[in-house]
RODRENLO-629631 format. One record per residue (C-alpha): residue number from 1; residue in three letters; chain; y, z, x. Coordinates in steps of 0.1 Angstrom, whole numbers. Layout:
BEGIN
> num	residu	chaine	y	z	x
> NUM	Ala	A	Y	Z	X
...
***
This chain:
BEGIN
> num	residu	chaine	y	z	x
> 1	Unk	A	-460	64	-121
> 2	Unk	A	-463	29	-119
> 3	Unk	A	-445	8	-88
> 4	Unk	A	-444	-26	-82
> 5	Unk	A	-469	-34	-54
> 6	Unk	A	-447	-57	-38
> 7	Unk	A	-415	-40	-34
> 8	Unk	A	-432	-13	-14
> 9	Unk	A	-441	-39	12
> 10	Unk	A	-401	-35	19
> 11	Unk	A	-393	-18	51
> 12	Unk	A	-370	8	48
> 13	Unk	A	-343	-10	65
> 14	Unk	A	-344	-39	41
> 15	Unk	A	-342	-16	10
> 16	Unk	A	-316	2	25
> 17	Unk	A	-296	-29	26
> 18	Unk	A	-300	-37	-11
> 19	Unk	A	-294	-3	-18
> 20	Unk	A	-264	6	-3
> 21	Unk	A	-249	-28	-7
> 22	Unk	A	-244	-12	-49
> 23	Unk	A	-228	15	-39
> 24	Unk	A	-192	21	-45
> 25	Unk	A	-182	33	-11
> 26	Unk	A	-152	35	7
> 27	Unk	A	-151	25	42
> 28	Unk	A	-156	56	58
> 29	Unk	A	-182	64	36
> 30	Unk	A	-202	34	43
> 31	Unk	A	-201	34	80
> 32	Unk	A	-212	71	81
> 33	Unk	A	-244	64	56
> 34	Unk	A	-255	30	76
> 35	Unk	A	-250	50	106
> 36	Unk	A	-275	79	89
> 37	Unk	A	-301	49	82
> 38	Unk	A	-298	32	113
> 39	Unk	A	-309	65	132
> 40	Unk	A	-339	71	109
> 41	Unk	A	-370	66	135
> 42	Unk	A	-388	52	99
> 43	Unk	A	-362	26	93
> 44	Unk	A	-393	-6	102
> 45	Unk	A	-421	9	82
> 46	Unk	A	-426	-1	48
> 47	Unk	A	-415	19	23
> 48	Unk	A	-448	27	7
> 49	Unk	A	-460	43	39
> 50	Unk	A	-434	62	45
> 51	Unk	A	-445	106	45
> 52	Unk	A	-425	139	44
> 53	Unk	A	-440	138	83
> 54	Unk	A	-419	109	92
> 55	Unk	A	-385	129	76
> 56	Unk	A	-394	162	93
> 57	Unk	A	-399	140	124
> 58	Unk	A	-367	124	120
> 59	Unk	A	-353	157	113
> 60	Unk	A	-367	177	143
> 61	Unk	A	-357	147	167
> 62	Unk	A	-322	150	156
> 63	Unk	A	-323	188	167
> 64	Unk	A	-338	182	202
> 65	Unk	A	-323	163	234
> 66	Unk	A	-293	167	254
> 67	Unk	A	-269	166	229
> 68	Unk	A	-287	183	193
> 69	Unk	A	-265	176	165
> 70	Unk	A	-250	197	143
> 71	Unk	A	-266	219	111
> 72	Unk	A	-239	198	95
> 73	Unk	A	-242	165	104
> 74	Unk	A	-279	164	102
> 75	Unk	A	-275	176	63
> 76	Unk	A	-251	145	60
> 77	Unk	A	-273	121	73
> 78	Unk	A	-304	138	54
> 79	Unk	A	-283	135	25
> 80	Unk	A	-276	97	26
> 81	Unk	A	-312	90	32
> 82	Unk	A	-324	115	6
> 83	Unk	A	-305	95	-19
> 84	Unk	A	-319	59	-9
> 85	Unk	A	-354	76	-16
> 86	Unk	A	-346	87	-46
> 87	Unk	A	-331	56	-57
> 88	Unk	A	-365	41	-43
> 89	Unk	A	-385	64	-70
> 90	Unk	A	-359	49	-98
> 91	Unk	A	-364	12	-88
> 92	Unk	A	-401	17	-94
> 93	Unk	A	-406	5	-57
> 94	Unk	A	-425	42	-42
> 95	Unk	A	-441	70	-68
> 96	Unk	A	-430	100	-46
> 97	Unk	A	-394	107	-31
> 98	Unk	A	-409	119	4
> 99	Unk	A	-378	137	14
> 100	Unk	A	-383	158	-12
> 101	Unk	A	-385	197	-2
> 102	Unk	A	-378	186	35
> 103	Unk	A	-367	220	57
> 104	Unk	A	-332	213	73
> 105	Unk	A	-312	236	101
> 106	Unk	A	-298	265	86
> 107	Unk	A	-262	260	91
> 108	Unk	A	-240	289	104
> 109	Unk	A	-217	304	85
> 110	Unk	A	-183	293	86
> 111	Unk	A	-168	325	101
> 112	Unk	A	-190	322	128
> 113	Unk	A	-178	285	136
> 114	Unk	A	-144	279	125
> 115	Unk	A	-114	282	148
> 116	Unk	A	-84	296	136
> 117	Unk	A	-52	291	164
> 118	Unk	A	-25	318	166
> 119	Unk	A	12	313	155
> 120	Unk	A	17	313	195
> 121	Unk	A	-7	286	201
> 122	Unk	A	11	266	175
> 123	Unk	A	45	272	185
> 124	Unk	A	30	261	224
> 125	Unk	A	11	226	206
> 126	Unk	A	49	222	192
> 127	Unk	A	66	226	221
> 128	Unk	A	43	208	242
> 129	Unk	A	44	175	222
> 130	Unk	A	62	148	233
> 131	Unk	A	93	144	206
> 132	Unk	A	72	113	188
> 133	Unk	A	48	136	181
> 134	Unk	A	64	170	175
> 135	Unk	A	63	160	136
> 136	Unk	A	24	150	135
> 137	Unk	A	14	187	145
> 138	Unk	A	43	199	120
> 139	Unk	A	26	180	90
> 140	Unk	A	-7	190	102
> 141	Unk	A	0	228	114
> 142	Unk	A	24	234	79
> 143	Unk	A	15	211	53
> 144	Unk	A	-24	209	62
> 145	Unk	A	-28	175	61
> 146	Unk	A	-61	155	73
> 147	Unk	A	-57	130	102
> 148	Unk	A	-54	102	80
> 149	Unk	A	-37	110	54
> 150	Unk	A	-5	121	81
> 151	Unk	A	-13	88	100
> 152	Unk	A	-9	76	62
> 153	Unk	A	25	93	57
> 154	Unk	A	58	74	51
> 155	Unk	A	96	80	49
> 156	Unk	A	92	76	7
> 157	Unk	A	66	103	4
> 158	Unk	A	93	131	19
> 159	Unk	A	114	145	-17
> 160	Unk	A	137	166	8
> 161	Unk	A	160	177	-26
> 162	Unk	A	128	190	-41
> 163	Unk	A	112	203	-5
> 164	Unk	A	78	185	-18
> 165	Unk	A	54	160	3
> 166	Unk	A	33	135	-15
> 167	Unk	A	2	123	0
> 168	Unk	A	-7	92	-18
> 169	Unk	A	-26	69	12
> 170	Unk	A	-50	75	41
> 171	Unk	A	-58	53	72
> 172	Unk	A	-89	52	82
> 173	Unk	A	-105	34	111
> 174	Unk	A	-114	43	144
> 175	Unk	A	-92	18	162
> 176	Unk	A	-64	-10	160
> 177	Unk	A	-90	-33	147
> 178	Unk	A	-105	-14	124
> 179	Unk	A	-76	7	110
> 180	Unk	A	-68	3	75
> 181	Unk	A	-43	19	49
> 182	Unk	A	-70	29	18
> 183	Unk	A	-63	55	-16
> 184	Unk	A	-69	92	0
> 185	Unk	A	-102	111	-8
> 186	Unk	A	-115	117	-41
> 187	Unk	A	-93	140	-54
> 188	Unk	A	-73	144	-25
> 189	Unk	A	-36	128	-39
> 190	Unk	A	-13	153	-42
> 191	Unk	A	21	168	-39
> 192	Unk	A	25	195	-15
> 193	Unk	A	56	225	-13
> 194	Unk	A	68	220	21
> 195	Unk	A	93	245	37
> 196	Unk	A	132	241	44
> 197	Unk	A	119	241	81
> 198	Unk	A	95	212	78
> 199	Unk	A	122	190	66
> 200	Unk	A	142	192	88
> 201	Unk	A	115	179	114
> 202	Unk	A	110	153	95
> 203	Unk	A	144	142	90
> 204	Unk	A	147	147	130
> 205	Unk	A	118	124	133
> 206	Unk	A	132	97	111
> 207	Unk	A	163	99	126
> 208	Unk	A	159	96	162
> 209	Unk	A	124	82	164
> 210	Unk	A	123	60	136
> 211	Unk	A	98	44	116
> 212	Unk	A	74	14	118
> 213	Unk	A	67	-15	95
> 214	Unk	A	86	-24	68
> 215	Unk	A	69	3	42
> 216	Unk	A	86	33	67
> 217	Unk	A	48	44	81
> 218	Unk	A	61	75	103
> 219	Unk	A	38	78	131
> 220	Unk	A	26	51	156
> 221	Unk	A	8	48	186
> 222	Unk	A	23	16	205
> 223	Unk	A	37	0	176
> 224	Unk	A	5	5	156
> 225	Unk	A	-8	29	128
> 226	Unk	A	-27	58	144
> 227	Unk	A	-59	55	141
> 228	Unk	A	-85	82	150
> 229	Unk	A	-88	71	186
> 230	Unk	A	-57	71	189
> 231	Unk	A	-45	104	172
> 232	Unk	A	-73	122	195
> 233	Unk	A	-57	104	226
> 234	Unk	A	-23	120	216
> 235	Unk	A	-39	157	205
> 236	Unk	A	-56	159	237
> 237	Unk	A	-27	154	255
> 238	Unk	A	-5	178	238
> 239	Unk	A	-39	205	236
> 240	Unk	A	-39	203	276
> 241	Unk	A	-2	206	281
> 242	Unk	A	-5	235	257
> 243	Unk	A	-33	253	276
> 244	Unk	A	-50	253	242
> 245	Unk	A	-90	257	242
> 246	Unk	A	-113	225	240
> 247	Unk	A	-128	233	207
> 248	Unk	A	-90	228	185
> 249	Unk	A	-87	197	176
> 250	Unk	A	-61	184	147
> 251	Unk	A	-84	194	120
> 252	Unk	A	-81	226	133
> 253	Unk	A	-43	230	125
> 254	Unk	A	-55	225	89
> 255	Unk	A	-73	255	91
> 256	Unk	A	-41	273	103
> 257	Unk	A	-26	262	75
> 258	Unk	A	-52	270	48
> 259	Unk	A	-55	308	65
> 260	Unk	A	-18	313	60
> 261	Unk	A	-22	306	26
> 262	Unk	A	-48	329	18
> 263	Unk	A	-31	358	41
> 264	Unk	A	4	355	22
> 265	Unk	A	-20	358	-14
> 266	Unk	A	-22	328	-25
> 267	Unk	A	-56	322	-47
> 268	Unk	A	-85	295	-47
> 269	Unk	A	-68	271	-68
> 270	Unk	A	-36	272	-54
> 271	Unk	A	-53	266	-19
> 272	Unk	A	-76	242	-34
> 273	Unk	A	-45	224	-44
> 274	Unk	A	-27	225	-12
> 275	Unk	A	-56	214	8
> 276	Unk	A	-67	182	-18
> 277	Unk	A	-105	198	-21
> 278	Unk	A	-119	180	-52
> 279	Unk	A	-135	211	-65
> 280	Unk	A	-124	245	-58
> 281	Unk	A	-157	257	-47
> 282	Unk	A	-153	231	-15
> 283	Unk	A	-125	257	-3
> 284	Unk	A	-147	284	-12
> 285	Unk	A	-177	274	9
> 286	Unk	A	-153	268	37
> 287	Unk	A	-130	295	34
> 288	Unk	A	-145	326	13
> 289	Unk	A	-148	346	45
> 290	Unk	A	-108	345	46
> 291	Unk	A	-106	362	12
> 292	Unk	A	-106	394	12
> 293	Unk	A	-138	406	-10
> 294	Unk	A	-141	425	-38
> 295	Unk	A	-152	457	-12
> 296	Unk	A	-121	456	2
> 297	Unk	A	-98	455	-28
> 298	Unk	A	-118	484	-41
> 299	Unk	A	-115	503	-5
> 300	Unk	A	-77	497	-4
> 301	Unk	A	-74	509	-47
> 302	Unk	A	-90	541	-44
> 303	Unk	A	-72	551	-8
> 304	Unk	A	-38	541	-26
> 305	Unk	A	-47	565	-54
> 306	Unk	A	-63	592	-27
> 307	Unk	A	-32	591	-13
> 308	Unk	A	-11	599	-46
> 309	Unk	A	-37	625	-59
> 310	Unk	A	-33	642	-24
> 311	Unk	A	2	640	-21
> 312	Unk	A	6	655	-56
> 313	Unk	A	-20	683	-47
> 314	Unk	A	0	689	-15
> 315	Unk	A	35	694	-31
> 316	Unk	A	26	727	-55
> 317	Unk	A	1	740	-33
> 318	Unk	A	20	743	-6
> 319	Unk	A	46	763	-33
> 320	Unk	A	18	785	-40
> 321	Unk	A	8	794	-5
> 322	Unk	A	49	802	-1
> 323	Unk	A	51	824	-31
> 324	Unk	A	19	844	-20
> 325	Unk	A	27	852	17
> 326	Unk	A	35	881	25
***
């Protein structure tokens, strides 16, 4: 249980900065964890005077105001602070993890909050994007690709003999400045079966829209890489033409894709695959409600054999009921 006296004199803010400057982090991942510790209402006491009270405080605040966040995003932030602590506990500078135990917003479950468009919805996001765009919400609608990783896409990654998309880069960035072309998520390279039909709008884009750089990056927003300012600039433009409801963004499309999958019978893996989820229990806990469960396999068995026991039954006793009349 010993800590050194001294390093608990450390603010949080200071620790956090020797902390997280170890990490191996990718960009994204940094700015969303020193956005999580700048928040914390703690981050200028010292560390050895820091209480579960100040995390459930933190917590609660995060919940209240004119714009709560999100089950989700709370857990995320909780979770990059959570780990600094118990980092803390392993550097011998505090005896006791006070995150530890902390209560967090019960999340709702993903059938309650995901957004699923219809085929028509689609067809109108297609239709209603300009022609530089028509292939961003193809890539997105049919081959489920993040934001990134299709503002990542170039004319290499397209193996139209084979029908087979790789996705082997991201960008990530939130603007001109700040965009940058980075490996994809852990996990997340892959090579993706693409239809006859997506191809083709590929090809179409290549051909009469072109490509940018010298690498053959297929999708720009005035000469640059999208970015994600950007890309959301274009999507709500094509959403509004479309008529489409506020809440689908391009991630939604992803979904789309993913509950196509699971609709024509494909299994966890195989989605898991397609989607570049590191483990398959990430497209579980997002998309088990889409499954159908072991109650309805078991429903749809025994009225398949109800059906062939009764039809069987029918047959001779209808025979009978003909060779007894009168």
């Amino acid at each position: 249980m010993y800590v050194d006296p001294d390093a608990g004199k450390l603010t949080f803010s200071d620790y956090w900065q020797q902390w997280s400057s170890r990490q191996i982090w990718v960009r994204g991942t940094k700015e969303s964890a020193d956005q999580a510790a700048a928040g914390a209402t703690f981050s200028r006491r010292r560390m050895n005077t820091i209480k579960r009270g100040h995390i459930e405080s933190w917590i609660k605040g995060m919940t209240a105001g004119e714009r709560p966040l999100a089950p989700s995003t709370i857990r995320t932030r909780y979770n990059y602070v959570s780990m600094s602590f118990r980092a803390a506990v392993r550097d011998r500078v505090i005896s006791v993890d006070p995150t530890a135990g902390v209560r967090l917003p019960r999340a709702r479950r993903a059938e309650h909050t995901m957004v699923i468009p219809t085929p028509g919805q689609v067809r109108a996001a297609l239709d209603n994007a300009a022609p530089e765009h028509r292939a961003l919400v193809a890539v997105c609608a049919f081959a489920g690709l993040r934001l990134g990783e299709a503002a990542g896409l170039r004319a290499d990654d397209l193996d139209a003999a084979a029908g087979l998309l790789s996705v082997r880069r991201q960008v990530q960035g939130t603007n001109v400045a700040t965009a940058e072309v980075v490996p994809p998520k852990a996990g997340s390279e892959r090579v993706i079966a693409v239809p006859a039909e997506l191809v083709d709008i590929l090809h179409e884009h290549i051909n009469a829209i072109g490509t940018i750089r010298a690498e053959g990056y297929l999708f720009t927003s005035g000469g640059h890489l999208l970015n994600r300012s950007s890309a959301g600039h274009i999507w709500r433009m094509i959403r509004k033409r479309a008529g489409l409801p506020a809440e689908y963004t391009l991630h939604t499309l992803r979904h789309f894709y993913a509950s196509a999958l699971i609709a024509a019978g494909c299994d966890v893996v195989t989605v898991q695959r397609a989607l570049g989820h590191a483990q398959p229990s990430i497209t579980l806990n997002t998309y088990s409600h889409l499954w159908n469960t072991a109650e309805d396999r078991t429903r749809a068995a025994t009225a398949d054999l109800m059906k062939t026991v009764l039809d069987t039954a029918r047959g001779p006793m209808a025979d009978r009921e003909q060779s007894t009349a009168p």
